[in-house]
C-alpha positions as CSV (number, residue, x, y, z in Angstrom):
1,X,-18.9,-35.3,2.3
2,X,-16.1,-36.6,0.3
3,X,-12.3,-35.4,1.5
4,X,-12.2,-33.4,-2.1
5,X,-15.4,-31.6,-1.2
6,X,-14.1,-30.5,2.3
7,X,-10.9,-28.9,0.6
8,X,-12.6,-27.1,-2.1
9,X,-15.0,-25.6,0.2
10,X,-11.9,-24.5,2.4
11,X,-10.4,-23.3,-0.7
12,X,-13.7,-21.5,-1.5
13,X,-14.0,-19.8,2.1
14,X,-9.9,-19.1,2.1
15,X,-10.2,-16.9,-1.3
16,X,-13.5,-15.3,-0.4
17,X,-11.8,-14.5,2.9
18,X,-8.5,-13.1,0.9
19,X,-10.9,-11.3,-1.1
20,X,-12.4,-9.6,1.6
21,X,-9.3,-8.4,3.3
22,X,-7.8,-7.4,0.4
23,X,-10.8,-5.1,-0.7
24,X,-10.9,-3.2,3.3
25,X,-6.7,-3.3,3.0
26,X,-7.5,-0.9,-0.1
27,X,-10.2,1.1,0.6
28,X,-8.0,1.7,4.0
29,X,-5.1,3.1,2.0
30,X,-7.2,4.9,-0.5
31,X,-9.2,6.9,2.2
32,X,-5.4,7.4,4.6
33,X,-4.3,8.8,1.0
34,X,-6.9,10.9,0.4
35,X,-6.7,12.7,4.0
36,X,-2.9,13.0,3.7
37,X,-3.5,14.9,0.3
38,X,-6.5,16.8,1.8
39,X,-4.2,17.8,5.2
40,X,-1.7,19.0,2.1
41,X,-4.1,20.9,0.3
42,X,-5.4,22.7,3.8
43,X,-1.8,24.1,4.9
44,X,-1.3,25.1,1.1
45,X,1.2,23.0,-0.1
46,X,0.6,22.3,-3.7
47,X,1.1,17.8,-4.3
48,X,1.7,16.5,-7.5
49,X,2.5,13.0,-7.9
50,X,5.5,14.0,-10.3
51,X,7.0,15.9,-7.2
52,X,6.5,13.0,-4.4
53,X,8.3,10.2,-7.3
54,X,11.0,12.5,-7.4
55,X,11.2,12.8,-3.9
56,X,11.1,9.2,-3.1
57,X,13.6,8.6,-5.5
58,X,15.8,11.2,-3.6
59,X,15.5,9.7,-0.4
60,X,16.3,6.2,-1.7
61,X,19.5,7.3,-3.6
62,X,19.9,9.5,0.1
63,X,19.8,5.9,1.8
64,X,22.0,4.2,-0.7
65,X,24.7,6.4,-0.2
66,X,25.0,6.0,3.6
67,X,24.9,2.5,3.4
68,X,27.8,2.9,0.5
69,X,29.7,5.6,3.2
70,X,29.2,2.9,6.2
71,X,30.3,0.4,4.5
């Protein structure tokens, strides 16, 4: 084997590997969101995804103006 052949083949295995992770990475956060929603729906608290961007949002802005007060 040729030096060129040994570093695409690395290159090969390294993006298959990334590939990999990345796929179980998502399904992982897709099936932690879906049982945070689910725990949501159980205690009766009504989630829409309008309410958690406004919320985030909230909190950010929140953050921003202790840093602004510390400062």
């Amino acid at each position: 084997m040729t030096f060129i052949q040994i570093v695409v083949g690395f290159l090969i295995i390294y993006i298959c590997l990334y590939a990999l992770i990345n796929r179980v990475c998502q399904c992982v956060e897709h099936c932690m969101t879906a049982k945070a929603y689910s725990k949501f729906r159980e205690n009766g608290v009504l989630v829409n995804m309008n309410d958690v961007e406004a919320g985030i949002i909230k909190l950010n802005k929140e953050k921003e103006d202790v840093k602004e007060m510390g400062s």
